[in-house]
N, C-alpha and C positions, 0 to 999 in steps of 0.2 A: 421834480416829479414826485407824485406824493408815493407813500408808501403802498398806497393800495393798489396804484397802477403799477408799478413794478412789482407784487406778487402776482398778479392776474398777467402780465407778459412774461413773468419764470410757468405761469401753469400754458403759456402757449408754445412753450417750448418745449413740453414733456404731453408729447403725445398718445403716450400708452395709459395713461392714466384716464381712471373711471370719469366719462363725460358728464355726470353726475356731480362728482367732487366740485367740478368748475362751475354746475350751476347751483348748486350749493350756496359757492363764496357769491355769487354775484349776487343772491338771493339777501342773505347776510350782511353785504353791503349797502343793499336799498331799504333793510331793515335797520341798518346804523344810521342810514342818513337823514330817515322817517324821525327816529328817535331824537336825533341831534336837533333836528328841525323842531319834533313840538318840544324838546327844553328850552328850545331856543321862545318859541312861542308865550312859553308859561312862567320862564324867568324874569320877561317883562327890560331883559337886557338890550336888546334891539328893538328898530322901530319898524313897525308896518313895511315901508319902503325897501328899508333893508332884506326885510325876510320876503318882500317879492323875487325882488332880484335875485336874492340868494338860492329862491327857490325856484326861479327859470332858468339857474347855471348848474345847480343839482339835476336837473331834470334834463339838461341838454346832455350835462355827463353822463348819466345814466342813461340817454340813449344810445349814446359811443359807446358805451362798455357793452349792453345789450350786443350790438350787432356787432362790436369788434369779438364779443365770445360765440357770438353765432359761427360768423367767419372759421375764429380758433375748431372752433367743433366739426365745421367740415374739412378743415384740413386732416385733424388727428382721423377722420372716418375713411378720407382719403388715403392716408396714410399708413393706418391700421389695415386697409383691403391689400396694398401694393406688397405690406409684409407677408399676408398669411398666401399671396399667388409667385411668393418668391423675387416680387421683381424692384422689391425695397430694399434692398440688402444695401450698405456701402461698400466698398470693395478699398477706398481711400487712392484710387488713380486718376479721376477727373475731381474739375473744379466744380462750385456748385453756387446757384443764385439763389443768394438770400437779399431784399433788397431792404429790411424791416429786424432783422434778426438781431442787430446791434444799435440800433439806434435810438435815440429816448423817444416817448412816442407822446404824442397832443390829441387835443381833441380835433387838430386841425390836420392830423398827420406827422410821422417820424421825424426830427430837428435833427440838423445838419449838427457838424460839431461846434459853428461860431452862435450855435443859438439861431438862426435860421431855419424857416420848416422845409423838408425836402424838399415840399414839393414848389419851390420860389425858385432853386436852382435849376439854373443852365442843365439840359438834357437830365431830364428827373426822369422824363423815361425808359432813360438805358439802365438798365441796372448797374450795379457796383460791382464789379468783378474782385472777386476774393482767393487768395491763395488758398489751395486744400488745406484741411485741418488733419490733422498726425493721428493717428488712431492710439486710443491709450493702452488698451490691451491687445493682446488677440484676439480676446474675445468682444471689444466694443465696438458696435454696429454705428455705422451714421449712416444717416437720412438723405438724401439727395437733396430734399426740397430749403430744411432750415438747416443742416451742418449740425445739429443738437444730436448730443451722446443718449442712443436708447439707452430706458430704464430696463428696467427686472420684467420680466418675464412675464405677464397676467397670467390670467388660470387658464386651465383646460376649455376648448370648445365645448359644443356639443357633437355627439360623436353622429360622423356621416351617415351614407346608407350604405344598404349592406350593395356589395357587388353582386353582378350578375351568375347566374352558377355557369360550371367550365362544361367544357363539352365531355362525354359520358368517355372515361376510359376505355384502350379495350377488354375483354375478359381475361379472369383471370386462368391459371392452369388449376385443373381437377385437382379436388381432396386425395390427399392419400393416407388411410391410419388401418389401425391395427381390424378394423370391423368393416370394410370396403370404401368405396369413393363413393361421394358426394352423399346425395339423398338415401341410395343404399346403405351406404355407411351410417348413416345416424338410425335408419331403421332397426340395421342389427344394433347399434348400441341403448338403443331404447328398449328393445326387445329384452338384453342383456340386466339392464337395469331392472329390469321388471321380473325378470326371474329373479335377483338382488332380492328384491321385496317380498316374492313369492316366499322364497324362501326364507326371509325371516318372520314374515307372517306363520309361518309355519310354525317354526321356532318358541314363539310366543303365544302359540295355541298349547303346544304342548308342555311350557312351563306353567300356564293358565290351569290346564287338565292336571298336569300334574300336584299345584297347590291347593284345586279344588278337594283331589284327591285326596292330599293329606288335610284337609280342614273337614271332611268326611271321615277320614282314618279316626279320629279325634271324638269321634260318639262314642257313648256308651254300646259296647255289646260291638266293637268293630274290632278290627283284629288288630289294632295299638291298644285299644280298651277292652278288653271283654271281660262282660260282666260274671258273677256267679251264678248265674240261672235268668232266664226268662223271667220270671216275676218280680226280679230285682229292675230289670232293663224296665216293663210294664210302672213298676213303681214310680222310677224316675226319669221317663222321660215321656215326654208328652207328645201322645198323638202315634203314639209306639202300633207300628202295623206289623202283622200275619208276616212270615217271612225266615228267612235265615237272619243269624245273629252268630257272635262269635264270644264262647264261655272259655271261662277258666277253669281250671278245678283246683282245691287245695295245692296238690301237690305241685303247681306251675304250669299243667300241660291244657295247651289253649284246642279248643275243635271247637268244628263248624257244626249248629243243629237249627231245626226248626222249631219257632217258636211261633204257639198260637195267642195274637193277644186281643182274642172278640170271644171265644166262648165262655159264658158264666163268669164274667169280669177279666178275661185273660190271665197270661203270667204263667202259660203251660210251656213246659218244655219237654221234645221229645227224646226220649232216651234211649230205648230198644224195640226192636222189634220182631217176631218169630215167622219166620218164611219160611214153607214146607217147598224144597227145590224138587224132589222127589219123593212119591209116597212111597214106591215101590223099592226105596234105596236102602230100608230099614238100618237106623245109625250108623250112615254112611258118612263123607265128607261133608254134605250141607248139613248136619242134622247139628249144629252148636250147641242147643240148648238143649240138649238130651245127651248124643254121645255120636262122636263121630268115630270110634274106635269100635265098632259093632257091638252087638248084644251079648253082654259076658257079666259073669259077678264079678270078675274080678277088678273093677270099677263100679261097684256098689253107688256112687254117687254121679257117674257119668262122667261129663266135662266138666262137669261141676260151676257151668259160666253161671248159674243163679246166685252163687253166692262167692264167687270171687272177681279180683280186678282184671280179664280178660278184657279186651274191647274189639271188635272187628265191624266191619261191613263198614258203609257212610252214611250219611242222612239221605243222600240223595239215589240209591241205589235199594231202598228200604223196601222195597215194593217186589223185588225180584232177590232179597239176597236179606240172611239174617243182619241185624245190626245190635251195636253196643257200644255205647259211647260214656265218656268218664263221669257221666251226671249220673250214669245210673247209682253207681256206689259212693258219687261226693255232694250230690246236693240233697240237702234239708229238706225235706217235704211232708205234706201235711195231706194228699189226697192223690188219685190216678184218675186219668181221663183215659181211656182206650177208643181205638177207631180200625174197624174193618175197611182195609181197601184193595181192591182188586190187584190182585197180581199186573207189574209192567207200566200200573200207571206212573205218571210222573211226576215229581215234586212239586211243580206247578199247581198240581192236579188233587192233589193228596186229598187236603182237609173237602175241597166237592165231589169227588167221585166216593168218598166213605159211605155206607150205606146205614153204617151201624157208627153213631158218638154217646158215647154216653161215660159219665164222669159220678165220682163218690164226693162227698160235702160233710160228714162229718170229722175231716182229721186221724184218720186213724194210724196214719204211719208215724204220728208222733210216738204213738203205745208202742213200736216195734223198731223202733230206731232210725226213722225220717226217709228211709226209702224201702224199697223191695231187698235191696244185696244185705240192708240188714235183719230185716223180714227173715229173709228161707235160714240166713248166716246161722242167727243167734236163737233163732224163736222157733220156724218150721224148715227143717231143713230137706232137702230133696235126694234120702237114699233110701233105697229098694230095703225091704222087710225092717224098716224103720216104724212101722206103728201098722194102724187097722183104719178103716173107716170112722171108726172113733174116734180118732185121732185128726180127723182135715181140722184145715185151719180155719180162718177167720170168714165169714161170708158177709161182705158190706153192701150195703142197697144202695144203688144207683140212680142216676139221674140220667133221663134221656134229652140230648138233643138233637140226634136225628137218629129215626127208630122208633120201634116201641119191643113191648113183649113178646106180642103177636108174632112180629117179624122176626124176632130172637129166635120164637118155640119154628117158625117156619122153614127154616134155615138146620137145622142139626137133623140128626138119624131120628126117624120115627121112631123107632123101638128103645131110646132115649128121653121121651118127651114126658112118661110117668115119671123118669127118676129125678125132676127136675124142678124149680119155681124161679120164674124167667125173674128178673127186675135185680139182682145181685152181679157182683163179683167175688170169686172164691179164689183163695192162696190154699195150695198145698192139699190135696185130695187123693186118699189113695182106693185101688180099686179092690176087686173082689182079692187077687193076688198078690196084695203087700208090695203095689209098685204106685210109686208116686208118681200122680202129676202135678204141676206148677201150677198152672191157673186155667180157673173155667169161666172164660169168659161170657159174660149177660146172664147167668145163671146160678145157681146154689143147687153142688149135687147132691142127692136126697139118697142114693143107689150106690151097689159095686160094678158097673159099667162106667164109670167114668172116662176109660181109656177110648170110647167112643165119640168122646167130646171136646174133654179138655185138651189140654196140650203142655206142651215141654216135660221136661223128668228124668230118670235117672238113665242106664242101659241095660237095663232088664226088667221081661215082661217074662212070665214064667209060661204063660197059655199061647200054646202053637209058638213058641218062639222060634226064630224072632219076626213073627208077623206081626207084631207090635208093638216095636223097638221104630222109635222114630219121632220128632218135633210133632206130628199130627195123630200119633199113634195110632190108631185103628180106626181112625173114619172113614175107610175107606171096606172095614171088613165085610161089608155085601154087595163089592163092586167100586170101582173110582164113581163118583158123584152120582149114584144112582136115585140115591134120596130115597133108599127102602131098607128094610132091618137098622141093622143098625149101621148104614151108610150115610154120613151128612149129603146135601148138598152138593152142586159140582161149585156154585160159587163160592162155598164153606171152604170147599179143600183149596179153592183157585182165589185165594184171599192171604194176603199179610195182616196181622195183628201190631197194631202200633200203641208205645205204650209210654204216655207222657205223667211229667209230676209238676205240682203244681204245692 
């Protein structure tokens, strides 16, 4: 038997192998024998005759191998189904018919063992009957049909289909937790959640607010920074509006004031202001800027707030109550802006309800020491029989921005209006009786009635005393606001005096 039929009867005995591999070799084999054939051809070694012949016994053989591996292929298909439905397994307790499995085999059929083909023997078609074969392992399976020991294992199928679904359980028992059962329960817990959130939304608005806060604290003229004065704020920072601000003064101490920064270029800041609370109360407790200690010599200079570090009232209460804040006497300044405003208005309100703005431009409080408290201090000071009419102080001409003369002369006592030349402001003016007043505002007085006009001063008036002992001193002496003799105006007397530096 040649060699090649005995591998091709070991590949029909191993039927788990790739049915492929076998037509492979068979492939392989008709491609040697093609080969063998044209050497045989081209070597010119054989004659004609020969290579017929040879080539009609090639050609029979290969049709026996052809259909003997067809056979093999349906066996192992056979074979391979009977495994994967379980019913191929060997068990090793019956016998088994193999009538081919041992025998050498022809183109004529399997040879007996005297060299005869089986099928010439007496009863060829009873099979051979064979003792069972001994299993080698536990684990080694034989075949029913050839008795041959299965190989290893081939790969994975392809995986089935899915099974059908199961029939629907029954329900389960209701939810039970801490926020109620079932669908209610998860409402309060969402609800729950959502307050969570509320509330740290909250949280984070106010840390927000809060560092907007402090990145706002952080300007110039805010109450972590505050500046020396309104026209510092004005200098350096851009776009600087009308408004509270928050100053410093030398000495460390920080307040709140209003700062204008649109008229005549800005950089005003207000500093005090003289509110008559009572006319009838003659230097009584509201009367700061004269003397709240009533009309006596014995306080020749009053309170003396014009020329010392007193501070009272607020910015915001200016309108109804005297004020004095620490710029009066610490900041540097070079000119006064004054503003009439109605009694009660309010801060808001201040700089458009004033009726009367008007400000100086030539610098003169350089000449006097940068503000007023050094003005009255050092230069014109405010006590009773201290000098004559000869002696007022400075009278500087003014600039109106809202207002005029007209309205100045309109506004004060008739019997007032010769002694006077509207378009100034005057420091320090004493009257017929050696009693000072502090300042005449929109005017230059010319007379000894000044106690008619002006305002602030010391605590003594000597004529009818004390009818004219008071922040407003005698405008009212022909009546409250009658606006005859020498009576201002009812909005003259019902008017705050606000009195900024710049």
């Amino acid at each position: 038997m040649s060699e090649e039929k005995v591998r091709i009867r070991k590949m029909a005995h191993e039927p788990r192998r790739d049915r492929l591999s076998l037509a492979a070799g068979l492939g392989v084999c008709g491609v040697a024998v093609t080969v063998l054939l044209v050497t045989f051809l081209h070597s010119g070694q054989v004659q004609q005759a020969d290579v017929a012949s040879r080539l009609a016994s090639v050609e029979k053989e290969l049709v026996y191998w052809r259909e003997k591996s067809q056979s093999l292929l349906e066996r192992v298909a056979v074979v391979e189904t009977k495994i994967q439905d379980g019913s191929g397994v060997w068990t090793g307790q019956s016998s088994v018919v193999d009538t081919e499995a041992d025998l050498p085999m022809t183109p004529e059929g399997p040879k007996t063992s005297d060299g005869s083909s089986a099928g010439d023997e007496q009863g060829k078609d009873e099979p051979r009957m064979r003792p069972k074969r001994q299993a080698v392992s536990a684990n080694t399976v034989r075949l029913p049909m050839s008795g041959c020991m299965q190989g290893h294992p081939g790969p994975p199928g392809a995986a089935g289909r899915d099974g059908r679904d199961g029939v629907q359980g029954p329900p389960g028992p209701a939810s039970c937790g801490c926020y109620g059962e079932g669908l209610p329960g998860q409402i309060a817990n969402l609800e729950r959640r959502l307050d969570d959130v509320e509330n740290k939304t909250s949280q984070v608005k106010k840390r927000l607010a809060s560092l907007e806060g402090q990145e706002e604290n952080t300007e110039i003229g805010s109450v972590t920074n505050p500046a020396v004065s309104c026209k510092y704020i004005k200098d350096n920072v851009d776009g600087a509006q009308d408004g509270l601000y928050h100053l410093r003064s030398p000495g460390g101490v920080v307040y709140e004031t209003y700062c204008d920064m649109t008229i005549a270029g800005g950089g005003w800041t207000l500093v005090s202001g003289v509110h008559e609370n009572d006319i009838y109360g003659k230097c009584t407790a509201g009367d700061r800027w004269s003397s709240t200690r009533g009309s006596t010599t014995n306080y020749p200079e009053g309170d003396g707030n014009w020329a010392n570090h007193n501070t009272f009232g607020s910015v915001a209460s200016a309108t109804n109550d005297d004020l004095k804040n620490p710029g009066y006497f610490s900041i540097d300044a070079s000119d006064v802006m004054l503003w009439h405003v109605p009694n009660d208005t309010p801060l808001s309100q201040y700089k458009s309800a004033a009726y009367l703005r008007y400000y100086t431009t030539n610098g003169f409080l350089q000449q006097y020491g940068g503000n007023m408290y050094s003005l009255f201090k050092n230069h014109f000071p405010i006590v009773y029989n201290g000098g004559t009419t000869a002696d007022n102080g400075p009278a500087i001409p003014i600039t109106w921005d809202r207002g005029s003369d007209g309205l100045r002369i309109s506004l004060i006592a008739p019997s007032t209006v010769p002694q006077v030349t509207p378009g100034f402001v005057q420091f320090r003016v004493f009257n017929a009786e050696k009693a000072p007043l502090a300042v005449c505002p929109g005017v230059r007085y010319n007379g000894g009635e000044s106690d008619a006009l002006c305002i602030g001063g010391a605590a003594y008036w000597p004529q009818l005393a004390p009818r004219q002992c008071g922040d407003f001193s005698a405008k009212a002496w022909n009546g409250y606001g009658t606006h005859t003799g020498w009576s201002s105006s009812r909005l003259e007397l019902e008017s705050a005096i606000l009195f900024f530096y710049r």
